[in-house]
BADREN-920849 format. One record per residue (C-alpha): residue number from 1; residue in three letters; z, x, y. Coordinates in steps of 0.1 Angstrom, whole numbers, plus 5000, padded with zeros to 4 digits. Example, Ala and Ser with C-alpha at 12.3 -4.5 7.8 and 13.67 -1.06 7.14 Angstrom:
<pts>
PT_1_ALA_5078_5123_4955 $
PT_2_SER_5071_5137_4989 $
</pts>
This chain:
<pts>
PT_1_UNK_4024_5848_2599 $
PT_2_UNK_4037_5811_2590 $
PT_3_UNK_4068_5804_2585 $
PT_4_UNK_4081_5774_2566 $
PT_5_UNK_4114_5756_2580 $
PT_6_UNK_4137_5745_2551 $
PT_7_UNK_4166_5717_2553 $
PT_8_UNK_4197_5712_2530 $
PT_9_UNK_4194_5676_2529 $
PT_10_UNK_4215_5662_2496 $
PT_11_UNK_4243_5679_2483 $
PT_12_UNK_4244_5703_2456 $
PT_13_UNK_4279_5688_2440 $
PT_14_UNK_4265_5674_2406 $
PT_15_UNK_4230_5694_2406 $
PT_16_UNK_4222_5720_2377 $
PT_17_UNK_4238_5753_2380 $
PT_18_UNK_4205_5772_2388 $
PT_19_UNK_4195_5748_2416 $
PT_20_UNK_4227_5757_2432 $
PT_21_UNK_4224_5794_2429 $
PT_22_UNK_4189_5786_2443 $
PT_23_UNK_4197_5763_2470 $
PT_24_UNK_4221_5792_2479 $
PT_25_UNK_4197_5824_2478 $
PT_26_UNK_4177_5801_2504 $
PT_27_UNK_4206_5805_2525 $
PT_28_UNK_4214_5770_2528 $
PT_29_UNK_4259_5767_2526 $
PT_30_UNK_4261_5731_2541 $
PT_31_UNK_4242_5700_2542 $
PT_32_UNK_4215_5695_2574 $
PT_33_UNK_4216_5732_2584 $
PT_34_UNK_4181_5750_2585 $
PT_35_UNK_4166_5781_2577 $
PT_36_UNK_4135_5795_2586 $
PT_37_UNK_4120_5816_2560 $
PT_38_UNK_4082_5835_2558 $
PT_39_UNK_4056_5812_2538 $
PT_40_UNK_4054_5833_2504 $
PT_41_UNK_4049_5827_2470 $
PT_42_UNK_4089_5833_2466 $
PT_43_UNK_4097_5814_2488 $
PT_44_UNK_4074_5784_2479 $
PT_45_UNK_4083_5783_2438 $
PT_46_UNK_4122_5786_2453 $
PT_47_UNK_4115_5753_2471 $
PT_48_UNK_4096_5739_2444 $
PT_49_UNK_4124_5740_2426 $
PT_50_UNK_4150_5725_2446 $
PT_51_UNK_4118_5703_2462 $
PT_52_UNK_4147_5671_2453 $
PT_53_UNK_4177_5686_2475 $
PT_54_UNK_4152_5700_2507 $
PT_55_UNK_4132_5686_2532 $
PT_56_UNK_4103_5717_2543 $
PT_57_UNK_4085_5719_2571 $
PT_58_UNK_4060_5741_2582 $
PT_59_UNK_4058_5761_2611 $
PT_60_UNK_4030_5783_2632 $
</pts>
């Protein structure tokens, strides 16, 4: 199964309350640190959300 790799790359300081909470339940705490997640629905309309604060890659 694919997984997509997802990158905290601006800060949340200043962003809408529920990009925060979203940006969190990725599991991203601190800028540049990376998660891998599995490529689901979920987990793609999370990132679309927060598309402005993460930079996603996929992975095989």
């Amino acid at each position: 199964m694919a997984n997509l790799k997802i990158t905290l790359v601006k800060s949340t300081i200043g962003a809408v309350p529920k990009h925060k909470k979203t940006v969190e339940a990725l599991g991203l705490r601190k800028l540049n640190k990376t998660v891998v997640l599995p490529d689901n629905a979920a987990t793609r309309g999370m990132v679309q959300q927060v598309r402005h604060l993460v930079k996603v890659e996929e992975e095989a």
